[in-house]
C-alpha positions as MATLAB code, in Angstrom:
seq = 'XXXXXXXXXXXXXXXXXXXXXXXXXXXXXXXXXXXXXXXXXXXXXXXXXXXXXXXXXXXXXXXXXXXXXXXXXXXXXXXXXXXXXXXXXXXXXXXXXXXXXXXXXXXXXXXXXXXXXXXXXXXXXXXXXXXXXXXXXXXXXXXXXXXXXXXXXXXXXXXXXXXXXXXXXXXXXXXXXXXXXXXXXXXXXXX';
ca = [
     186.672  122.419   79.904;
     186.086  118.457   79.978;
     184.084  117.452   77.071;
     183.420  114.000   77.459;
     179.813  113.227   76.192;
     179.316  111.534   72.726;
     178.743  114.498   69.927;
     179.267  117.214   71.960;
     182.148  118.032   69.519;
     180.036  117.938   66.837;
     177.022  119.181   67.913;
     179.250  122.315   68.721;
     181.323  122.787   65.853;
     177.989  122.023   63.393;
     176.081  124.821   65.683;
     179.503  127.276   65.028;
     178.920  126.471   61.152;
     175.093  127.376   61.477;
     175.736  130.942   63.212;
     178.679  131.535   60.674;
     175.814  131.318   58.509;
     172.552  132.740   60.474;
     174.691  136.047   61.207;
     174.950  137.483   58.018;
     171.485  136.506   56.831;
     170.313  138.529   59.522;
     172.819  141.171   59.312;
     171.681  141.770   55.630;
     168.265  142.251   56.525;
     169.121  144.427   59.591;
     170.891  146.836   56.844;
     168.017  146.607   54.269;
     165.188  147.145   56.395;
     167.543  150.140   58.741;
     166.284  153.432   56.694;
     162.240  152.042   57.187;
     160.592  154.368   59.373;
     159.214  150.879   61.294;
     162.905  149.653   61.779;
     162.234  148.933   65.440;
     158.970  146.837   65.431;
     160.137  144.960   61.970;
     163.816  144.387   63.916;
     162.091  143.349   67.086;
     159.894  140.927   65.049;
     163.047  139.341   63.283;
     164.515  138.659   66.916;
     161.792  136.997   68.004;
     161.410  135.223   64.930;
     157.498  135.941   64.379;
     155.575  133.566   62.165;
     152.250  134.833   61.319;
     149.328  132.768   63.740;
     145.988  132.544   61.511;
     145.389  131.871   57.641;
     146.924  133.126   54.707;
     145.656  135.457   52.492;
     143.969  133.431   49.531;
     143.948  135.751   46.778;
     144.045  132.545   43.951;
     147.112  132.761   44.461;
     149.405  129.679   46.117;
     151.131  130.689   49.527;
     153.884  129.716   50.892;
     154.589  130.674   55.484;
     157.938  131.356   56.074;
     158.204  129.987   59.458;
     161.548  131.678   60.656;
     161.869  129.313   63.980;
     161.056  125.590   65.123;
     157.345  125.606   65.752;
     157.982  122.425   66.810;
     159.511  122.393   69.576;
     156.909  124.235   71.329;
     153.744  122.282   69.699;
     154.274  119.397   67.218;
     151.043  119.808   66.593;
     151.047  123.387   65.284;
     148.576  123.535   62.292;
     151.517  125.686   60.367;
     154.410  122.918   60.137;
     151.370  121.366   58.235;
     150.906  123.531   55.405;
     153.087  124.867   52.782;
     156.095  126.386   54.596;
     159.890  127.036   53.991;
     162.294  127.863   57.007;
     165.452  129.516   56.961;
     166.552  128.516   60.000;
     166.700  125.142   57.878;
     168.663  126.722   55.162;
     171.657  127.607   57.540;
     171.891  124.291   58.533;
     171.926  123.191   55.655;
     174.708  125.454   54.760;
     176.693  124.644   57.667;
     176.538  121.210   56.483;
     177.500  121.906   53.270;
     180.666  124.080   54.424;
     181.432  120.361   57.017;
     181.475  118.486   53.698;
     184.425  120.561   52.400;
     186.503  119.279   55.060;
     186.401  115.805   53.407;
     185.813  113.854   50.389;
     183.047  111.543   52.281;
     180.563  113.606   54.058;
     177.771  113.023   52.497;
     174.904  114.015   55.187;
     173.986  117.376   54.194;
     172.251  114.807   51.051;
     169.972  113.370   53.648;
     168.786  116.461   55.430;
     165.369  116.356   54.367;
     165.393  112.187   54.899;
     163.602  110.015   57.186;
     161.846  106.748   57.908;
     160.285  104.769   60.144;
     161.953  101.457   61.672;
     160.255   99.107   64.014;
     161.396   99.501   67.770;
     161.664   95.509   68.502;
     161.563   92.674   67.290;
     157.814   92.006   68.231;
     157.094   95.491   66.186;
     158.921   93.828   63.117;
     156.767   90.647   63.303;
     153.661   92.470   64.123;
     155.151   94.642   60.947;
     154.457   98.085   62.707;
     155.360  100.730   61.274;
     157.394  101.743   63.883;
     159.488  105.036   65.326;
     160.435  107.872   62.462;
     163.796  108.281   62.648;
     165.506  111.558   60.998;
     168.547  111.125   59.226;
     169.360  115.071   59.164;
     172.990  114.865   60.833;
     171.776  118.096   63.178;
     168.958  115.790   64.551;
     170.900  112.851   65.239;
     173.819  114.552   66.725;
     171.623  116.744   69.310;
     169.533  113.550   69.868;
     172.872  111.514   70.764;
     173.849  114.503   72.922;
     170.850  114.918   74.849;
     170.512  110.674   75.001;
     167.050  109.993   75.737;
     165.808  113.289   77.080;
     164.475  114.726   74.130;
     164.537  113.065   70.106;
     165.125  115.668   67.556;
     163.150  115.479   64.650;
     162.443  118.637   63.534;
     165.141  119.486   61.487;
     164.524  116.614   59.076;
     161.175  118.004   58.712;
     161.522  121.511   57.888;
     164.740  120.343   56.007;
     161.972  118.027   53.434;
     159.343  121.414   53.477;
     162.438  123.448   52.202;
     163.659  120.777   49.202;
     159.858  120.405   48.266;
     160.359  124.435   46.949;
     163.692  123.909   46.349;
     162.462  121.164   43.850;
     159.811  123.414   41.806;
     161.861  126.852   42.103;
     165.849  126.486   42.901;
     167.499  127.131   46.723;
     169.024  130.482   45.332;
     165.148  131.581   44.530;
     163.964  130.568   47.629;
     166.986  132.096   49.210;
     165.693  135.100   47.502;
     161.878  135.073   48.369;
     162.578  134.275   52.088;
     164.650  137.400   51.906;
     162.147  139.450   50.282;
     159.092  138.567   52.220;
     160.321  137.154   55.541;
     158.801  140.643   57.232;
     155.338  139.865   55.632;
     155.675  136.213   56.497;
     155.088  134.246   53.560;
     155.432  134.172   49.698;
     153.284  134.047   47.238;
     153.728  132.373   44.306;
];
């Protein structure tokens, strides 16, 4: 097999890390939720990683959707990657990144995950001072973007990457590790 195109290395090796990771997440749920009576429908529903369409309950309380796949790609305009959300799908990558920068002493991209800007696109944009084209620096976007070239630009990792450190910030990755675990049937924590 002839693997010639820029990333595609990479991109493969980062997307072994992620399932290394994704696997036993999964598998621990599979195990946990295997004596309910509803098994089936709640196994079925992790598969097709369901996130829950309408509102939240509002009980006073502050919710957080746990949006277990990239809404994104199918509609960027989704009203859910808008609100309060954290995404495990996120959280493997960003363990897969973590277990790349064991492999040497400078990695340092799984500290820009959740970071992005926006850069003009010319010259002309600079002068005009635009504010230009966001650009993700989440390694998992720019590789797939590099490997893909111009057919599709990846951004979505960055941005459920930033939703995830926003909890992160207030309540620790092991506790959010924990709630996603806890609730991901119900689809979304409450806090």
């Amino acid at each position: 097999m002839k693997l010639d195109t820029p990333g595609e290395i990479l991109r493969i090796f980062t997307l072994l890390l992620h399932y290394l990771n994704e696997v036993p997440f999964y598998s621990k749920l599979f195990k946990k939720l295997s004596n309910e009576l509803d098994f089936i429908e709640k196994l079925k529903s992790l598969l097709r990683g369901d996130v829950l369409e309408g509102a939240l309950p509002n009980k006073g309380k502050i919710n957080w959707r746990i949006v277990q796949r990239y809404l994104a790609k199918d509609d960027e305009n989704d009203f859910r990657l808008f609100e309060p959300h954290v995404n495990p799908e996120a959280e493997h990558w960003f363990k897969a990144e973590e277990s790349l920068e064991k492999l040497g002493p400078n990695y340092r991209w799984k500290e820009l995950d959740f970071v992005g800007n926006f850069f003009p696109t010319s010259s002309e944009a600079l002068a005009k001072e635009d504010e230009g084209e966001l650009v993700s620096f989440d390694l998992i976007d720019l590789v797939m973007t590099l490997v893909k070239k111009e057919e599709i630009k990846y951004l979505y990792h960055q941005q459920e990457a930033l939703w995830n450190k926003i909890f992160i910030e207030y309540f620790g990755r092991e506790k959010m590790d924990e709630l996603i675990e806890e609730n991901i049937i119900k689809g979304y924590i409450e806090l």
